[in-house]
N, C-alpha and C positions, 0 to 999 in steps of 0.2 A: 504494500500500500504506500502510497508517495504522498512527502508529507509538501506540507504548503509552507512553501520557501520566500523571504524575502525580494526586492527587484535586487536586491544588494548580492546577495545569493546566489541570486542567477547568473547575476552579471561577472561574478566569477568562476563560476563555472563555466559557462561559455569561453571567457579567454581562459581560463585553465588548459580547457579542449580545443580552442583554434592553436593555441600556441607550440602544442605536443609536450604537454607536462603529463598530463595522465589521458589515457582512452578512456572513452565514455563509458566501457562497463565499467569501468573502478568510479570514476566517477559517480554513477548511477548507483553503484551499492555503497560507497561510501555517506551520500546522502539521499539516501534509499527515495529515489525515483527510477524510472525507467530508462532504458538508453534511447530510446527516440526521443524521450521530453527533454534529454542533454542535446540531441542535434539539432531540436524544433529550437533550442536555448541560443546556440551559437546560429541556426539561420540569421534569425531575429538579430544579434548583435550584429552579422557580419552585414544586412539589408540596414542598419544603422535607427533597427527599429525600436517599442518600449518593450521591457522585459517585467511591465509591471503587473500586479495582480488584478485579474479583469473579473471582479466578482458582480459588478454590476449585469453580468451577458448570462445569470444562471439566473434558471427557474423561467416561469410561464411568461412568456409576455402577455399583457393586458391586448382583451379583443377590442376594447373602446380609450380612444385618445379623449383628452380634455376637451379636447372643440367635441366631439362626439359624444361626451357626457354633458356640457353643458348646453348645446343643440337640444337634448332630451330634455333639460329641467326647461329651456323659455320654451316649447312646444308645451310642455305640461302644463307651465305657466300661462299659453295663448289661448288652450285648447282642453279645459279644466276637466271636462267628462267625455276622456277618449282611453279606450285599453290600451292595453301596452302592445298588443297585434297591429293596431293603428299607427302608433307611432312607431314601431318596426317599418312599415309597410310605409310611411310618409315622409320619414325619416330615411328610409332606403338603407337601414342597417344590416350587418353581415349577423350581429352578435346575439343570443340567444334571447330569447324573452324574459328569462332571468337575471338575465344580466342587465337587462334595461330596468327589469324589477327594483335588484339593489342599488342600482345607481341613483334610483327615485326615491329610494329608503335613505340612502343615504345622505341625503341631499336633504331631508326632513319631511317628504309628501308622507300624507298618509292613505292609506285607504279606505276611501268609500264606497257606497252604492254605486254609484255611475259612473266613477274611475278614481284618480287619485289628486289630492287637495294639499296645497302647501300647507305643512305641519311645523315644524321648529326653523323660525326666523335666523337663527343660528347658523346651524348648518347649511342651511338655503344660501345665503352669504356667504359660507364656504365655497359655496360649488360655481356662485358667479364671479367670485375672487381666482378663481383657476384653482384652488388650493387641494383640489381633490387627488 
């Protein structure tokens, strides 16, 4: 299992291994990563690229942008008693109807009879602030 190495780290190991002080299997078990993660290391330095940690690029990306969340709340706002199939369908969204669901929760609508009604002033301001 390969542990999570500093940019500091890497950046020595790659000139470790462009320089020919050790091969990248010594390398690799030495600081128990793989030997392709040591040559992905030195491409990277020798393309003049970052060798820093890209933790931002895991997990799911979101199916809806801020313009496309907040799109949803002024619709909801224009169009007080429309289902969320509606605004899928008007809005011309890819994303699930659950997901326009919590968007609208979150944003403080709540649900009623005939669709859904701005609820906490609050977080409504959140979501026209972009802050969602």
């Amino acid at each position: 299992m390969s542990k999570m190495l500093s940019e500091n780290s890497r950046h020595l190991i790659a000139q470790a291994y462009q320089s020919g002080v050790c091969k990248a299997k010594t390398l690799a078990a030495i600081f128990q990563t793989s030997q392709t993660t040591v040559y992905y290391w030195a491409k990277l330095e020798r393309e003049g690229k970052t060798l820093k940690v890209r933790t931002s690029l895991r997990g799911r990306k979101p199916s809806l942008t801020k313009q496309q969340c907040q799109a949803i709340v002024n619709y909801c706002l224009q169009h007080r008693h429309t289902s969320l199939a509606q605004i899928k369908d008007a809005l011309k969204l890819k994303a699930s109807i659950e997901t326009i669901r919590r968007v609208l929760v979150k944003a403080g609508f709540i649900r009623k009879n005939k669709g859904y009604e701005p609820g906490d002033r609050t977080a409504l301001t959140k979501v026209m602030t972009a802050e969602v």
